[in-house]
Structures are given as structure tokens and as C-alpha cells.
C-alpha positions as CSV (number, residue, x, y, z in Angstrom):
1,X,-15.1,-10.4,18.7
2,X,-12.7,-7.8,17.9
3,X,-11.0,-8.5,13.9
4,X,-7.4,-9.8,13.2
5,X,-5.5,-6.4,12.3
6,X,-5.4,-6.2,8.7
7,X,-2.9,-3.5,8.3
8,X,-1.3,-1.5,5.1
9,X,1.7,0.6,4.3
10,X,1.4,2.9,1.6
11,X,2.2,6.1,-0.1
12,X,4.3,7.4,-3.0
13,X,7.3,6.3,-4.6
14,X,10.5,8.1,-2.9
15,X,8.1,8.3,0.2
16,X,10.5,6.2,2.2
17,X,7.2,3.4,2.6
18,X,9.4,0.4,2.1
19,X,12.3,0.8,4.4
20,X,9.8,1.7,7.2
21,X,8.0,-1.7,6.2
22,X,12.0,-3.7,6.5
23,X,12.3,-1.5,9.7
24,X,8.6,-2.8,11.1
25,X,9.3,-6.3,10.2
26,X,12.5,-6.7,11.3
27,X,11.8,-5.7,14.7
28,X,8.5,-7.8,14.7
29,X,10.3,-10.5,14.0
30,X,13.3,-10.3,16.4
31,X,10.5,-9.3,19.4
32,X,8.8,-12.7,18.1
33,X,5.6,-11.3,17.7
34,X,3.5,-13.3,15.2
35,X,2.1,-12.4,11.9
36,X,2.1,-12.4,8.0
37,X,3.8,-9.9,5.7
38,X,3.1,-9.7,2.3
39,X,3.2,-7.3,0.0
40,X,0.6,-5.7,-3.2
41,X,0.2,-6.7,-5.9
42,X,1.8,-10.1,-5.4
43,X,2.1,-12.2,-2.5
44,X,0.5,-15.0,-4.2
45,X,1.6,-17.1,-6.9
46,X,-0.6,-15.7,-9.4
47,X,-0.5,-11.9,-7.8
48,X,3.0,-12.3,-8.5
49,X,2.6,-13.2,-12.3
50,X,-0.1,-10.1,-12.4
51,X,2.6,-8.3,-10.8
52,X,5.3,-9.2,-13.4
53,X,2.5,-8.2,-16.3
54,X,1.8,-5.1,-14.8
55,X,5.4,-3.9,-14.2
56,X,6.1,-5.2,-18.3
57,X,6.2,-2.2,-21.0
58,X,2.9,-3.2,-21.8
59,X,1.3,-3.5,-18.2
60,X,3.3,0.0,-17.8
61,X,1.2,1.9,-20.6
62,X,-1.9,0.6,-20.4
63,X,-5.1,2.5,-19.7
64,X,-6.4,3.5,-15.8
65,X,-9.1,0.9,-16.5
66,X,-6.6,-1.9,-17.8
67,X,-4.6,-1.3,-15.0
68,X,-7.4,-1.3,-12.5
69,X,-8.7,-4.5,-12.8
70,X,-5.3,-6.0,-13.4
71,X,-5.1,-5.2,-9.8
72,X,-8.3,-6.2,-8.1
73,X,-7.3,-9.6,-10.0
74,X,-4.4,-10.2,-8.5
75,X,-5.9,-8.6,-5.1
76,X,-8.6,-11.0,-5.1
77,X,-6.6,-13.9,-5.3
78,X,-4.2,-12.7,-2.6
79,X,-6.7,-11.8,0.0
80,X,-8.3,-15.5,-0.9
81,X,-5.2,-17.5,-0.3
82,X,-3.2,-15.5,2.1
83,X,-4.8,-12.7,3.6
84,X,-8.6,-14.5,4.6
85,X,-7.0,-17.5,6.0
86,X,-4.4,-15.8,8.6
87,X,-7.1,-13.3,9.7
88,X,-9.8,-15.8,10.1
89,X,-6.8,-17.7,12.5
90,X,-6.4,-14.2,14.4
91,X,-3.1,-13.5,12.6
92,X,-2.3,-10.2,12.0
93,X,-1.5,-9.4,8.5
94,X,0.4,-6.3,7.7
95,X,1.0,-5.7,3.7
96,X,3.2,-3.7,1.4
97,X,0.8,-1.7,-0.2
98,X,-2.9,-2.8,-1.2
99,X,-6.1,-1.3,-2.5
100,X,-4.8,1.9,-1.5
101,X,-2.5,2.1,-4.3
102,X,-4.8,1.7,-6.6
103,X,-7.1,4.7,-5.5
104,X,-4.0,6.8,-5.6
105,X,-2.2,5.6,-9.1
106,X,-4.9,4.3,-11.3
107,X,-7.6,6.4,-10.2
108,X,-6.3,9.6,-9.0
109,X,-2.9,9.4,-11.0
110,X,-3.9,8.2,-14.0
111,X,-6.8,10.4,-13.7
112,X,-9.6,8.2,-13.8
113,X,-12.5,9.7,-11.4
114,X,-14.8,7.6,-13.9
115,X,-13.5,4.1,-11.8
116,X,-13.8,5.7,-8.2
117,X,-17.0,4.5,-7.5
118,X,-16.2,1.0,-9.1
119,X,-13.6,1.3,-6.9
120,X,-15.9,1.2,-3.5
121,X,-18.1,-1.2,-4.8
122,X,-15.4,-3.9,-6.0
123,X,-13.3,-3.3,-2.5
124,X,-16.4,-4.2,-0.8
125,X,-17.4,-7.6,-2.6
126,X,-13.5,-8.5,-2.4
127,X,-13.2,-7.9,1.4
128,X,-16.8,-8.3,2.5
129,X,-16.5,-8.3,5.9
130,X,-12.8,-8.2,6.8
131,X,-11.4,-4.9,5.1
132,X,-8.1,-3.3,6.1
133,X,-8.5,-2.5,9.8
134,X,-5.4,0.3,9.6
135,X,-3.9,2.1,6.6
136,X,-0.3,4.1,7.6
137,X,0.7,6.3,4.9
138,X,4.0,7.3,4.6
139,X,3.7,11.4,3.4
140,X,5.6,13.8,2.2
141,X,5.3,16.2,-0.4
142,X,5.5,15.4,-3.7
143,X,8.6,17.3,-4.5
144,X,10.8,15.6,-2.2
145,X,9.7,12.1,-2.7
146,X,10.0,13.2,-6.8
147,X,13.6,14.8,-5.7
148,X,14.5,11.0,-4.1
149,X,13.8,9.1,-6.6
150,X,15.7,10.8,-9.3
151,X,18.3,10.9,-6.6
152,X,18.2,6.9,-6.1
153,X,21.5,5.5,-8.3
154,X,21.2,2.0,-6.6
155,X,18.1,0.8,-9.1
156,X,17.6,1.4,-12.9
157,X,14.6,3.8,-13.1
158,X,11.3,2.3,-14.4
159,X,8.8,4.3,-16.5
160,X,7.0,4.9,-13.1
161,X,9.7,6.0,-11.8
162,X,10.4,8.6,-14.3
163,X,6.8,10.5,-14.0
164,X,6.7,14.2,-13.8
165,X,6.0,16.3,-10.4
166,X,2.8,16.9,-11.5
167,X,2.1,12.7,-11.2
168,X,3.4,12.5,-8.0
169,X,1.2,15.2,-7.1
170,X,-2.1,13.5,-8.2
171,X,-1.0,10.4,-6.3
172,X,-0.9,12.0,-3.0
173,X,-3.9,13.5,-3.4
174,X,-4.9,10.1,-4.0
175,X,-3.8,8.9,-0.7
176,X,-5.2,12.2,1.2
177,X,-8.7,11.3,-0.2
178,X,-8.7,8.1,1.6
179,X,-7.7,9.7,4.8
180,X,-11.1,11.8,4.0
181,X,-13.0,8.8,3.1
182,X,-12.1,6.2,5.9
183,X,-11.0,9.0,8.4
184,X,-11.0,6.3,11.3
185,X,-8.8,3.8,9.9
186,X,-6.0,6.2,8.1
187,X,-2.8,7.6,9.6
188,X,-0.8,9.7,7.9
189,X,3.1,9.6,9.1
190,X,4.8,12.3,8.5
191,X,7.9,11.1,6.4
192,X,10.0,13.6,5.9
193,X,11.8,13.2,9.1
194,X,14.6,10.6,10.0
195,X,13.8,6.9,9.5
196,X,15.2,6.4,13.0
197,X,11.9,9.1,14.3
198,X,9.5,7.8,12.0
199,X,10.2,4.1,12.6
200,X,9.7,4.7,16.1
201,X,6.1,6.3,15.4
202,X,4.9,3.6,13.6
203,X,6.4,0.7,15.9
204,X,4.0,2.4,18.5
205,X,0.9,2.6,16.1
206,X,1.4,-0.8,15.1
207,X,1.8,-2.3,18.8
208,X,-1.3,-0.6,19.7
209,X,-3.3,-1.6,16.8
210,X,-2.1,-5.3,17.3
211,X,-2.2,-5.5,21.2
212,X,1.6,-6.1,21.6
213,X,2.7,-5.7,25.1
């Protein structure tokens, strides 16, 4: 039996990832397809507290390996409550970010190579047997999405948001490694196009990947 698509959206900050999600769902929704979106780290009443402690000063500073398992915590209990349950009903899921994230900003950012084979092992006790079935990252490089963000007036900048070039860097590398690692379930959009073009990529991907006709 083929698997419930389980499928992510990721890449940098300034990538343009969320308003290709709003675009995604938006249409979803008014073509009444059915599924869940969520979004990582939250989703879940206590993914969302992790969340809030994780985007605190505190949660902001603290080390890769603080931060790391911060995550899988609150990922654990969202794929328990939310994710499982829809995909074991054939519902596909699509999610604002995921484990993806933190290859690319606790272990590659916050260079941490030390956790990358932690990584591996905690994503497969997690998921078991239902992992992500399609990761679309949203790329560009690093000096535009770094040039965007300091451009962005309509939110008050958080310390993430205020990382050098060099950060954003290391998080896309982050994201390319996965493409190298799980080659037949990564797609890298190209985002430094219009929304308008790269919406209209993804809507395809996605339709194919969920069996929308």
C-alpha cells in the first residue's frame, strides 16, 4: 500500500518558504482537496510551548545540543498527536518546516557535525516507519535571502534573524546535504524567481505527489 504523503517545506530565513506554504494552502483549500497543515516546531499543544521556549532569549542562545533535543521533543510529540494519526487515515500532511530544520540550523549552523549522526538515528526511532515522503526546499543563495531579511520592515528582527552571511551560508549547506543524503525524496525549488513562477512549480509537485487530479 502506497504511504499518506508526508510532505515538508523548508529552507532559510528570507527564502520566501512561508508565503509559498500560504500560497499551497490556500489553493488546496479552495480546490477542496483534503489534508492537514501544520507547521515545526509546534503544531501541538506542547510543540507550541517548546516552540515559545525555544524562540525566548534563552532558547535563542543556547548550545547546538540544547537546542537539538529541544526540537526532537517537541517533534516527537507532534508526529504522535498530529502527524501519525492523519497518515495512518491516508491524510496527507504537508508541514512548515520539520526535522529538516534542524539538520540545517542546529547541526550545520550552529556547527555541530558531532550531533549528525544522532541526528539519523533519533529521526528513525521518531518516524519508524512513516518518515517524510517529500521535502521541497525553497533555495536561494544565501546573500539574497540575508539581503530580505534585513530588508523586511513589517516584523521586529529576532536574534535569528540578525545572523551574519556567513550563518546563512552554513544553513544552506545544511539543506543541500539532505538533498545528498535522501536524493529521492528532496526537491530543491529554485526561489529566486517570482512567487507567482515558483508557486506554480510547487502546486504541480505537490499534485503529483498527492494524486490530485
Amino acid at each position: 500500500m502506497k504511504k499518506a504523503p508526508f510532505i515538508v517545506f523548508d529552507g532559510m530565513d528570507g527564502s520566501g518558504k512561508g508565503t509559498q506554504v500560504k500560497l499551497l494552502i490556500d489553493r488546496a483549500l479552495h480546490a477542496h482537496r483534503q489534508f492537514v497543515d501544520t507547521r515545526e516546531p509546534g503544531g501541538s499543544p506542547l510543540g507550541e510551548k517548546i516552540r515559545d521556549l525555544f524562540s525566548s532569549p534563552e532558547g535563542a542562545i543556547a548550545s547546538a545540543r540544547t537546542q537539538f533535543f529541544m526540537m526532537w521533543a517537541a517533534r516527537s510529540d507532534w508526529f504522535e498527536r498530529v502527524v501519525l494519526p492523519n497518515l495512518e487515515k491516508g491524510v496527507p500532511v504537508i508541514s512548515d518546516r520539520c526535522d529538516s530544520s534542524t539538520m540545517a540550523y542546529q547541526v550545520y549552523a550552529k556547527e555541530a557535525p558531532e550531533l549528525e549522526d544522532e541526528f539519523w538515528r533519533i529521526r528513525s526511532m521518531i518516524f519508524g516507519k512513516h518518515p517524510p515522503t517529500l521535502y521541497l526546499f525553497i533555495d536561494l543563495p544565501a546573500k539574497e535571502a540575508k539581503r530580505r531579511v534585513d530588508a523586511d520592515t513589517s516584523r521586529s528582527k529576532s536574534l535569528f534573524d540578525k545572523k551574519p552571511l556567513e550563518w546563512y551560508e552554513r544553513v544552506r549547506k545544511g539543506f543541500q546535504s539532505l538533498r545528498e543524503d535522501l536524493p529521492n525524496h528532496v526537491i530543491m525549488i529554485d526561489g529566486d524567481r517570482s512567487p507567482e513562477a515558483i508557486h506554480e512549480e510547487v502546486y504541480k509537485i505537490v499534485s503529483e505527489h498527492c494524486g490530485w487530479k
